[in-house]
PAPAZA-986611 format. One record per residue (C-alpha): residue in one letter; x, y, z. Coordinates in steps of 0.001 Angstrom, whole numbers, padded with zeros to 6 digits, always signed. Example, Ala and Ser with C-alpha at 12.3 -4.5 7.8 and 13.67 -1.06 7.14 Angstrom:
A+012300-004500+007800/S+013670-001060+007140/
end
This chain:
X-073278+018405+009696/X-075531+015479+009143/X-076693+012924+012009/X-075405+009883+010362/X-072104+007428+010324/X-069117+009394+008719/X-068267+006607+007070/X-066781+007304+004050/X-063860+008874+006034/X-060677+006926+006607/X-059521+005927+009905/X-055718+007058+008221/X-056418+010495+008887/X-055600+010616+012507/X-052062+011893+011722/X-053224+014462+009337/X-055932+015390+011660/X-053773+016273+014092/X-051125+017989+012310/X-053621+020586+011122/X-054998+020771+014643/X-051218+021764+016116/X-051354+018614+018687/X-047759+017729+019409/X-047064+013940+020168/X-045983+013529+023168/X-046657+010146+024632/X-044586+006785+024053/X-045822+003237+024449/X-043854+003364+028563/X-046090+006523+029220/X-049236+005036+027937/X-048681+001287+030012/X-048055+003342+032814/X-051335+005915+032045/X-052966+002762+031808/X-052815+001025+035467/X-052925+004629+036799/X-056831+005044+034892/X-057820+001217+035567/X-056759+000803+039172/X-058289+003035+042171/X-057526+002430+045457/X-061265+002474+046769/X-062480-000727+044735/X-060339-003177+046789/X-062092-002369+049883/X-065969-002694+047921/X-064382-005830+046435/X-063191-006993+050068/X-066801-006645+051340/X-068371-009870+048885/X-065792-011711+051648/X-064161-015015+050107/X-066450-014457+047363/X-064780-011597+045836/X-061878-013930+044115/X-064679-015382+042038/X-066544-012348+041370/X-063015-010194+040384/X-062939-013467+037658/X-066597-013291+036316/X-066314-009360+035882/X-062847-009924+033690/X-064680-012281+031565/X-067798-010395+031326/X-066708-006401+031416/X-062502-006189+031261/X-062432-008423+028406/X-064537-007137+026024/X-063364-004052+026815/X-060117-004624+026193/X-061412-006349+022893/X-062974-003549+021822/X-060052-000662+022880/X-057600-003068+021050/X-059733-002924+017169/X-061830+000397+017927/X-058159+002021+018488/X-056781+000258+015122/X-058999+001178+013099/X-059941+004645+014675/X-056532+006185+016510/X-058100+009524+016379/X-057622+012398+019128/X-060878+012222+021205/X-061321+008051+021768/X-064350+006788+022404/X-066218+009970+021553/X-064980+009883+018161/X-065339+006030+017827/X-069265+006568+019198/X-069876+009728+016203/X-068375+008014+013508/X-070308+004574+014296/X-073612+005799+015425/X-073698+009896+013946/X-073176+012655+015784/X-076564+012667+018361/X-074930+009552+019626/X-071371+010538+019047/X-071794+013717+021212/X-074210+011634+024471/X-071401+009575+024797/X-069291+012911+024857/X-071512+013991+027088/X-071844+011031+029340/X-067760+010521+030019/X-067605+014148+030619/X-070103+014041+033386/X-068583+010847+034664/X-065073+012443+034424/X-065583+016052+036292/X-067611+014163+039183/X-064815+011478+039369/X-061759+014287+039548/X-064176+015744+042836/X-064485+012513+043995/X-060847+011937+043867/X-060223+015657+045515/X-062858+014626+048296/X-060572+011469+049248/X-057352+013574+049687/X-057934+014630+053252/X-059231+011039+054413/X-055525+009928+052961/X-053322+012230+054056/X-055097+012254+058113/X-054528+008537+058066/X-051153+008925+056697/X-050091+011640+059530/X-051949+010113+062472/X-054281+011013+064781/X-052929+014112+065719/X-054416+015086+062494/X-058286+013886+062595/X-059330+016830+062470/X-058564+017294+059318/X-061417+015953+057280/X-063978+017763+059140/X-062282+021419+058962/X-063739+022301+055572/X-061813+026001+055650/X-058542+024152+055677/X-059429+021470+052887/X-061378+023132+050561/X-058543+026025+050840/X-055866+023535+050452/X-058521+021394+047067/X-058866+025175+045456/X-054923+025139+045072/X-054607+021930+043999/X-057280+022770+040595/X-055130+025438+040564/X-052007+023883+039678/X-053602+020901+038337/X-055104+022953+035405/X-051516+025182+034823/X-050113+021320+034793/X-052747+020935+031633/X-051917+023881+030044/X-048715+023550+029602/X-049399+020080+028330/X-047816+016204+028306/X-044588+016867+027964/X-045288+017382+031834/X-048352+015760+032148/X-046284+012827+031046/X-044139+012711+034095/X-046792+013641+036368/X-048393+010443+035040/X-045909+007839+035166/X-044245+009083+038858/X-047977+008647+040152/X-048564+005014+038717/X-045604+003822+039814/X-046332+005256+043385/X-049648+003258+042818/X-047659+000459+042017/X-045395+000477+044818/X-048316+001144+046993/X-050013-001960+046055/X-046647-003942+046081/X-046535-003095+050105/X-050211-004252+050471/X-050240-007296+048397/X-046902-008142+050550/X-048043-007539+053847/X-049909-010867+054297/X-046144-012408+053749/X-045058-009831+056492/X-047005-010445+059260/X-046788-014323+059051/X-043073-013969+059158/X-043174-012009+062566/X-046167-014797+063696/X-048990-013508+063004/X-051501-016450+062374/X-053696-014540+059589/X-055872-016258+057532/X-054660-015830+054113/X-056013-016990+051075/X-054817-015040+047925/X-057423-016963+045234/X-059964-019102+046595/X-063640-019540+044272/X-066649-019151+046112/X-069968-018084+045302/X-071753-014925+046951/X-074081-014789+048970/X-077665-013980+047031/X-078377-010237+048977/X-079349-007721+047945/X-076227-005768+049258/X-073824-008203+047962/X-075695-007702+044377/X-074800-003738+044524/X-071410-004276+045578/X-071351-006991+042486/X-072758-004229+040409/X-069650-001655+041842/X-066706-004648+041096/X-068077-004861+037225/X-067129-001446+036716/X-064231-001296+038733/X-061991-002124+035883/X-063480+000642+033590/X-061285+002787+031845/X-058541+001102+029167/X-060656+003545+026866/X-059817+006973+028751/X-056686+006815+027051/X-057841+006874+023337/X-059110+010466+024219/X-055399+011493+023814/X-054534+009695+020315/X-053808+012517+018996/X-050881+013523+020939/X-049517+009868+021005/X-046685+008837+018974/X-047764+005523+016294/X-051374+005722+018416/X-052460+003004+016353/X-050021+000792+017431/X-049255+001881+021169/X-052227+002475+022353/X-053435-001378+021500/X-050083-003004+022808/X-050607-001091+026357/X-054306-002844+026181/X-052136-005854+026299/X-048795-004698+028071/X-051031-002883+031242/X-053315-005860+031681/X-051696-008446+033879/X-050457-005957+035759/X-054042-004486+036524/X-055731-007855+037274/X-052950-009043+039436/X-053202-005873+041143/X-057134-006062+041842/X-056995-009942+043010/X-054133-009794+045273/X-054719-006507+047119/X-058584-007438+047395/X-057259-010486+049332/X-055265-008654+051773/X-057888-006209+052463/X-060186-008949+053648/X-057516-011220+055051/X-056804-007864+057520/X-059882-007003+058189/X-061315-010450+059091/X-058272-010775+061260/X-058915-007409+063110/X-062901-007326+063025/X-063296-004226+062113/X-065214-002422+059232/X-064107-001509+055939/X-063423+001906+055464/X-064565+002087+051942/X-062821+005582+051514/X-059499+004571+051950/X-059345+000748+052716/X-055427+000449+051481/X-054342+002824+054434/X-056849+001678+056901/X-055402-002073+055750/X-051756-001077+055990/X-052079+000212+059509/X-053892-002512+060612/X-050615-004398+059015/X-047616-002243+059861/X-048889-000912+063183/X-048461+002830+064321/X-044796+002847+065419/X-041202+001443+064325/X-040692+000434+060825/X-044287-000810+060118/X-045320+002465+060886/X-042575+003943+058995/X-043553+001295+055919/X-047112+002317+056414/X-047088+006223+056091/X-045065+005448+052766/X-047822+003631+051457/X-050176+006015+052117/X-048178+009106+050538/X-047217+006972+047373/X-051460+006799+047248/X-051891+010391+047697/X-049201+011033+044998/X-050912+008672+043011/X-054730+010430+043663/X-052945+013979+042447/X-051703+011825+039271/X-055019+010246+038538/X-057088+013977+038898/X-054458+014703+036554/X-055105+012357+034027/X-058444+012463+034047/X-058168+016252+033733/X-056031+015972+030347/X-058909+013575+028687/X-061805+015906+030489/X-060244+018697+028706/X-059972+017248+025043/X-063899+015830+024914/X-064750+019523+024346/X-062297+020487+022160/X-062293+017359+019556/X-065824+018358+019888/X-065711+021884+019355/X-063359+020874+016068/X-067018+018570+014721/X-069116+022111+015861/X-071269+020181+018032/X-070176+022812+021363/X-069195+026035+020489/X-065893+026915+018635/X-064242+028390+021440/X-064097+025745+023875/X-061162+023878+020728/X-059535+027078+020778/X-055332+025843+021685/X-052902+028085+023266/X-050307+029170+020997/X-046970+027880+022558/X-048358+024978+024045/X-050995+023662+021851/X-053124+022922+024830/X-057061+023326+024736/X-056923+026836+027277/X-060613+027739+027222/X-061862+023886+027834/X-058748+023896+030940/X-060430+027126+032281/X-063833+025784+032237/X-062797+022988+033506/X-061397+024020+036126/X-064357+025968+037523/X-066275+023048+037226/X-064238+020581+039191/X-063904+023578+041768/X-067854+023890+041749/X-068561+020787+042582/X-066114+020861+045429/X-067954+023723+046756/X-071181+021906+046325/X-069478+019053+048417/X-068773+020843+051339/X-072063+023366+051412/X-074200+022219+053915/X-076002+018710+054335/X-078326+018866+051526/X-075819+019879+049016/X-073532+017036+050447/X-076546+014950+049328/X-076596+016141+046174/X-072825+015733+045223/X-073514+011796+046158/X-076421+011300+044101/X-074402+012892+040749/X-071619+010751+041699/X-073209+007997+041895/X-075246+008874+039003/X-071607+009209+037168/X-070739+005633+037235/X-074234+005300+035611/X-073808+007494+032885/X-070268+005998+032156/X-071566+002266+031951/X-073669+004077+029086/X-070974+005096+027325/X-069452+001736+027415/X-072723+000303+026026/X-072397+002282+023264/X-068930+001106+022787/X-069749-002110+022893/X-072532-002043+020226/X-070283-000345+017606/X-068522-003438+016385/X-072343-005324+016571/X-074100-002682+014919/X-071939+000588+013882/X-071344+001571+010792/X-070291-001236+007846/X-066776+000666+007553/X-065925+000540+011081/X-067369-003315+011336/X-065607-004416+008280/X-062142-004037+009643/X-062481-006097+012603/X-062668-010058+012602/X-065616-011528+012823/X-065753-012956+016237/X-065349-009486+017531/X-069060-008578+017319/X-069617-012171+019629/X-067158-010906+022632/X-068732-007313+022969/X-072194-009599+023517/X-071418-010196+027516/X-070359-006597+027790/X-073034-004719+026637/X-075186-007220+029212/X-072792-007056+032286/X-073153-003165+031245/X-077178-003096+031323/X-076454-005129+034672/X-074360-002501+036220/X-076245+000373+035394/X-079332-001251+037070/X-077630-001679+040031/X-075934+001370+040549/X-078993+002647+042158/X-078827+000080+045055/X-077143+001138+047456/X-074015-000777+048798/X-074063+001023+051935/X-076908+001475+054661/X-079706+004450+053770/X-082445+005136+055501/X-084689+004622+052523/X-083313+002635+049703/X-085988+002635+047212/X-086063+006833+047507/X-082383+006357+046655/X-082735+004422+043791/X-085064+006593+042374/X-083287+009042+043321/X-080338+007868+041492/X-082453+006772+038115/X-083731+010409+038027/X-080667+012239+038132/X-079102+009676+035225/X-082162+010909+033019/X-082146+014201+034301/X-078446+015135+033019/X-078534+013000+029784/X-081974+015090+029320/X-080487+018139+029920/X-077337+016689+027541/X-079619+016167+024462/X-081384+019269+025117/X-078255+021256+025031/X-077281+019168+021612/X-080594+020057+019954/X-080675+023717+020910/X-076997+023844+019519/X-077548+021694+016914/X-080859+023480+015857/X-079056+027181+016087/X-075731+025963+013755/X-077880+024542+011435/X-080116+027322+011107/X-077064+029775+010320/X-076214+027830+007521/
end
């Protein structure tokens, strides 16, 4: 296959494409709103938010403008004129050719597998806070957890094979758990003023940050925060009218996701500033909720709630992630740019098994890299923050197809599209510098950057390298 813009193919063939393929359409437009706030919104990024202090109202607003926007912009005309199983991966090959088509493959794949770990990792945090302290031992008994994370890939990759028609369910009971969890914490300001409590609370106030270097990592962290309208484009193909539905939950999902990123920031830092204490930037929404509810009666009651509607909502997200992890490969394997195999689908449930069972050792790797001893602890970080790296790379890609992709892709898009990917494709370059500064205290933050830079190259090296090889092999068997 040649390295250069199918463009002569029409965007129309999504449906036939995935008729031939076997896909079964399985999502509705109330499935993908829901799959929508449950990829955007994590609980982690209203605590890293909550540390920019009264400045975070301000800087929430600049990175809508400058990041959420155009991608929303660009989800909303990439998916209309592309609705094609595979998202951004297909939009990226069909605009750019397949070298480009199969880094930004590459790229959310990486980003995805270390983000599932990451979620895994925050599961026993959740769930000792949510208990109490007769459980704090938890975290640090790595028999017990990664036992108890093994079972979880386990079931989570039986839950992908036997495909959306569950996956479905899975996804829509955890976002509105994440929903409901939020609700509690954006309304426990209002709860603790009526029982006289004289917090401080100021639910949008603009002021500028602080010009540190800290607060310009943690600035760097918010822009990506809102990342991943996209994600859900990977499944297209087993979306009922994906050309329609996927753009109106762009539009449906949004209000929903910014009011839920403003408001909960604020009562993060309104509780903490009451309290004094530090932000615990692994699970600030229970650490906020017990500093709201209290450990006994009904706030403690109201609290534990919250905290197992966010652990229901961390199995949904792995799961999620999980189903679009799963299909890069195979809408890959159907262009030949990965070996065959890996788009083999099961024959009942038209699921991609082979990319499910590597997938699942992967994720399960990594966990076992996580837990192995200090230095491999060290090295989980530095891919996972190299992740968010490699996935503001993808975006930049997205963002340049309706500047400079291919004339067939550009021409069905107004004009003034082109003008509002400008700010994202800068905010990205922004983001992407900063994710090597670290947020958090290191001995040595300049070996950390560089640290972090390396690793980026190092697995989008070892990404081309593998695409060559391949590339070089299929060709010469032609």
């Amino acid at each position: 296959m040649s390295d250069i813009p199918d463009e002569q193919r029409p965007a129309s063939n999504g449906s036939r494409e995935s008729s031939e393929h076997g896909l079964r359409r399985q999502l509705g437009l109330g499935d993908l709103v829901f799959a929508q706030v449950l990829s955007v919104v994590g609980s982690a990024w209203v605590g890293i938010a909550a540390a920019l202090g009264h400045a975070q109202t301000f800087v929430w607003l600049v990175a809508m403008a400058c990041f959420y926007l155009p991608m929303a912009v660009a989800v909303y005309y990439l998916n209309r004129a592309m609705p094609l199983e595979g998202g951004l991966y297909t939009w990226a090959r069909r605009g750019f050719g397949d070298t480009i088509g199969f880094l930004v493959a590459w790229n959310v794949w990486t980003y995805a597998l270390l983000d599932i770990a990451t979620i895994f990792s925050q599961l026993p945090s959740e769930f000792a806070f949510m208990v109490g302290k007769r459980m704090a031992w938890l975290p640090e008994n790595h028999a017990v957890v990664l036992t108890s994370l093994m079972l979880i890939v386990v079931v989570m990759a039986v839950a992908a094979l036997l495909g959306l028609g569950l996956g479905k369910w899975i996804h829509n009971l955890s976002s509105a758990a994440m929903i409901l969890a939020f609700a509690l914490l954006i309304a426990a300001p209002i709860w603790v003023k009526l029982h006289g409590v004289p917090l401080a609370y100021h639910p949008v106030e603009l002021h500028l940050p602080a010009a540190t270097a800290t607060n310009l990592a943690l600035i760097g962290q918010t822009l990506i925060a809102s990342s991943g309208l996209e994600y859900l484009a990977i499944l297209a193909g087993e979306t009922h009218q994906p050309q329609r539905n996927i753009s109106r939950s762009v539009v449906l999902a949004s209000p929903i996701i910014i009011a839920m990123f403003v408001l909960g920031t604020s009562s993060v830092l309104a509780f903490h500033e009451y309290a004094g204490v530090p932000i615990n930037f692994v699970a600030p929404i229970p650490q906020t909720l017990m500093l709201a509810f209290g450990d006994h009666g009904v706030g403690s009651l109201l609290s534990r709630l919250a905290i197992l509607l966010l652990q229901i909502r961390i199995l949904g997200a792995a799961n999620f992630m999980f189903a679009g992890f799963t299909r890069l490969p195979m809408t890959a394997g159907w262009d030949h740019l990965v070996p065959s195999w890996l788009a083999h689908l099961h024959p009942r449930f038209r699921t991609p098994s082979n990319a499910i069972l590597l997938g699942a050792f992967a994720v399960a790797g990594l966990l076992l890299l996580s837990f192995a001893g200090s230095h491999a602890s060290e090295a989980f970080a530095l891919l996972n923050n190299a992740s968010n790296a490699c996935y503001a790379l993808a975006y930049i890609a997205m963002f340049l197809i309706p500047i400079a992709g291919a004339v067939a892709i550009r021409s069905q898009m107004p004009r003034w599209v082109k003008w509002v990917m400008v700010p994202g494709v800068l905010a990205m370059v922004f983001a992407t510098c900063l994710e090597a500064y670290p947020f958090l205290d290191v001995p040595n933050p300049m070996s950390f950057a560089m640290k972090i830079v390396l690793t980026t190259v190092t697995l989008n090296v070892l990404g081309y390298a593998f695409y060559r090889i391949r590339n070089t092999r299929r060709v010469a068997a032609i």
